[in-house]
N, C-alpha and C positions, 0 to 999 in steps of 0.2 A: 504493500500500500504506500501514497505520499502522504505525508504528514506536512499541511500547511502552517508554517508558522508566520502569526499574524504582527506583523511590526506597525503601533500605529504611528509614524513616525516618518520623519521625511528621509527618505531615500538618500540620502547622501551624508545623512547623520552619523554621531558617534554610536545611536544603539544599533542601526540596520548593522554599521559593521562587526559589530558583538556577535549579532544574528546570523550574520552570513559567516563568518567562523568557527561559531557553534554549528551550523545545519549540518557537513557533510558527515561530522562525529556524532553527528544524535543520529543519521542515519546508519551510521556506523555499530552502535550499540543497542540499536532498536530493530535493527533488520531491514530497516524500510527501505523501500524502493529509493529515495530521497526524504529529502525536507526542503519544500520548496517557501524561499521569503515571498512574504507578500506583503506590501505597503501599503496600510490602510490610514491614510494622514488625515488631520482635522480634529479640530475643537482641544488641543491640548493633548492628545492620545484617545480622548474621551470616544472619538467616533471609528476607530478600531476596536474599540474596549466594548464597544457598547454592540457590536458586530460578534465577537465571539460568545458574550454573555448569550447568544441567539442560539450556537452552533451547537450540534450534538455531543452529548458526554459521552463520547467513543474514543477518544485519544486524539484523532486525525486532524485535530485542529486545536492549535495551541496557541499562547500569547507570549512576546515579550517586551517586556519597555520597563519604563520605572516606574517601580509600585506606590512609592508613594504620592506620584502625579493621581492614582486613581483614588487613595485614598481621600489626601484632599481634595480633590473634584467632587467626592460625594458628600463630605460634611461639608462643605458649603452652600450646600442645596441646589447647585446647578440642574435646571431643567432638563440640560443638554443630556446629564446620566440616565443611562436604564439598566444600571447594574447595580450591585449590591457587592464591594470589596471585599466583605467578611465572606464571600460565597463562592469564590474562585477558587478552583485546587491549586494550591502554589506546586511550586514542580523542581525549585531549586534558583538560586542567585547565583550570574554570573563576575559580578562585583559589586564595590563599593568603594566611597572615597566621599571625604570633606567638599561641600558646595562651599564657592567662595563669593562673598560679595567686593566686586569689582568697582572701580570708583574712576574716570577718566581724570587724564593730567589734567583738563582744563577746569572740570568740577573745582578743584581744589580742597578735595575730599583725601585724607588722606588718616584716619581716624575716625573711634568711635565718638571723640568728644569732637570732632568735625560735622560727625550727622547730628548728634544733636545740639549744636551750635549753627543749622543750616539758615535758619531765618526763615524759612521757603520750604516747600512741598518737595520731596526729592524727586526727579526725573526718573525712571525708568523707562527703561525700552522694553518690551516685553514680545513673544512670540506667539502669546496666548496663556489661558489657564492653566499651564502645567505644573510643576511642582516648583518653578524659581518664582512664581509670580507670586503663591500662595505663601513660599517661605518671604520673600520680603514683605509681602502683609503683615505674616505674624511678627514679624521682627521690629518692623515698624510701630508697631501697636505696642512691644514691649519698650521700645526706647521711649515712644512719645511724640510721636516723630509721623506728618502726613506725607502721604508718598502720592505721586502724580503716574498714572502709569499710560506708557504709549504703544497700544496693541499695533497689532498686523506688518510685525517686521517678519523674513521670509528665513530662520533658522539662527544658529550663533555669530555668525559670519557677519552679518546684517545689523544685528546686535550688538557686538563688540565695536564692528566700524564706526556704527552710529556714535557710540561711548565716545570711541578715543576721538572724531571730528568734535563733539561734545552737544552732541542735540538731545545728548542722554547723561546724565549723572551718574549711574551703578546699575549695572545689573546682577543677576546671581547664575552662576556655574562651577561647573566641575573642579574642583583643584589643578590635576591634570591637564585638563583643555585650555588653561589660565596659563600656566607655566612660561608660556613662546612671549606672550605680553608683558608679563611681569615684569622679564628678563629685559627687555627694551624698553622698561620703564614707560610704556604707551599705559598701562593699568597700571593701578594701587590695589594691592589686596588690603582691606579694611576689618573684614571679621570671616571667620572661619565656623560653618555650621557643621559642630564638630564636639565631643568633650574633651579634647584634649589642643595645644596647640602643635599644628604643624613644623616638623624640626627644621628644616628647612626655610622657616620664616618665624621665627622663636617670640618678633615685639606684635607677631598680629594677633589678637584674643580670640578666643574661640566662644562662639556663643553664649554658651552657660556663665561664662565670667563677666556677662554688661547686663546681666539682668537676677532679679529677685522677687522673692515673694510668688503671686500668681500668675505672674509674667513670663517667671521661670517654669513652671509648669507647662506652659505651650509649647515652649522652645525645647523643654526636655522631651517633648512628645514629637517634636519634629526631630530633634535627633535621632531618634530612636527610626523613626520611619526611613530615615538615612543608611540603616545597617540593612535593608532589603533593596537596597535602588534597584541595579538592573537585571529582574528576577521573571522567571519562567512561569506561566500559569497556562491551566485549562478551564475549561466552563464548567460550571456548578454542577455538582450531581456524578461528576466523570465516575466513569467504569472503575472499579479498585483495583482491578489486575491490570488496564492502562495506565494507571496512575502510578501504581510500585514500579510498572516498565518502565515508564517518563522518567521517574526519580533516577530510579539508579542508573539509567541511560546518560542522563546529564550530569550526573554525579563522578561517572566514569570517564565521559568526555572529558569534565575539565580535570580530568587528572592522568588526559591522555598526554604525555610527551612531546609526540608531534602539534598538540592542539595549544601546550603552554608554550612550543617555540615561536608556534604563530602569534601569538598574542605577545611571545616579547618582541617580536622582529613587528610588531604593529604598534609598541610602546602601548599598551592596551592595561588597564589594572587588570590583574586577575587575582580574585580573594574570593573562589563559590562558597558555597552553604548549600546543603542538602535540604530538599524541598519538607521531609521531615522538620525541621526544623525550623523553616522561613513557615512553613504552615500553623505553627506553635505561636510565633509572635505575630499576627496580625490579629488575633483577639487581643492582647493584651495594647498593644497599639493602637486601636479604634476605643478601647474603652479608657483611657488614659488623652483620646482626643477630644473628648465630647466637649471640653471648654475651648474648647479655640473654632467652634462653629460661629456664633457672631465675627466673629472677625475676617473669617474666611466668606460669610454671605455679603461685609461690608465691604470687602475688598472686590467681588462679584457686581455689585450694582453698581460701584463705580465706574465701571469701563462700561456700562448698558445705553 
């Protein structure tokens, strides 16, 4: 059989290439005929997500992207969801790694006592509802801090350039994807969604260290939702003896040889987790979010 795996994400992005690394070993360790990607883009991941939640629980059609984009999409009460995140069979994480908010040279952002010393609405660029938009929400709400957000940029690329010309003040990404910028000093890395700080960059704080009280609450709830980023699921209900196969099929892959030389010869993170396991912490995850719904529906009707 093919096994479709559904990326809702743009085709030229850092997870399709996750996906497309992963397929030839999941068909490897699954027997299947292939694993053919398929890009299903729009609404933040939301309208790929919301495509497999439809699909049969038979295995043959699987998801991957970042889990926490779906989490947040649904406590925020977006319309655009028809899934249920606690309902998905997780199936295993491909990695993980610290989001970083990013600050252009011309912002003059170069600190947490900078944002909130901004006077002003912070600029962001944004690419849609995914999960950078809804973490600089909550982040924002914990400093004190109004954030101005500018949807319908076409990926990071788009995003980033906006930043460093400066039509944009910060936005939020990957550690790793940040690196090239940093280094040429076109970005400021500012705060690290993270609990610990980056060694690599020792004076920037890491989230849990600019906030307290119930503020720190959210933010430790989005941390957390950081340890599943870019993770494998099926549709609700799935078959159990597809689901043991999935697991250990992806389990196995990334600790195929050939599969971790591709992913260093791609400078790619690779840190999986066993779908056992990533399946365990999203109850504990959504029930640990339920306070950071207002802020996630306030941040939604702002871009409406």
């Amino acid at each position: 059989k093919v096994i479709t795996l559904i990326v809702p994400n743009s085709p030229s992005g850092r997870m399709t290439r996750y996906a497309r690394t992963y397929a030839p070993f999941i068909a490897k360790y699954t027997g299947a005929k292939s694993v053919r990607v398929v890009n299903k883009k729009g609404g933040g991941g939301v309208k790929g997500t919301n495509y497999l939640w439809s699909q049969k629980p038979e295995g043959k059609t699987i998801a991957f992207t970042s889990v926490p984009t779906l989490i947040l999409a649904q406590l925020s009460g977006s319309k655009a969801v028809k899934f249920d995140a606690t309902k998905f069979v997780y199936l295993g994480r491909a990695a993980t790694e610290p989001r970083t908010l990013l600050a252009g040279k011309k912002s003059g952002i170069k600190t947490v006592a900078d944002l909130k010393n901004l006077k002003r609405p912070l600029v962001s660029a944004s690419q849609g509802t995914d999960e950078d938009f809804y973490i600089i929400a909550i982040l924002a709400n914990a400093l004190g801090i109004k954030v101005k957000f500018v949807t319908g940029y076409e990926g990071m690329n788009d995003i980033s350039l906006a930043t460093i010309k400066g039509d944009s003040d910060a936005y939020m990404v990957s550690y790793r994807s940040a690196r090239g910028a940093i280094k040429t000093g076109d970005l400021v890395p500012v705060v690290m969604i993270w609990d610990k700080r980056v060694k690599d960059h020792p004076d920037v704080q890491n989230a849990l260290e600019i906030v307290s009280g119930k503020s720190k609450e959210a933010v430790q709830a989005v941390v957390n939702m950081m340890t599943m980023h870019r993770g494998f699921f099926g549709p609700p209900g799935m078959n159990k003896e597809a689901t043991k196969a999935l697991r250990d099929a992806i389990w196995k892959a990334a600790h195929d040889p050939e599969l971790i030389a591709e992913q260093k010869k791609k400078r790619q993170v690779h840190l999986p987790s066993h779908g056992d396991d990533e399946q365990k912490k999203i109850a504990q995850i959504t029930a640990a979010s339920q306070g950071i719904k207002p802020i996630l529906a306030q941040a939604l009707d702002s871009i409406k």
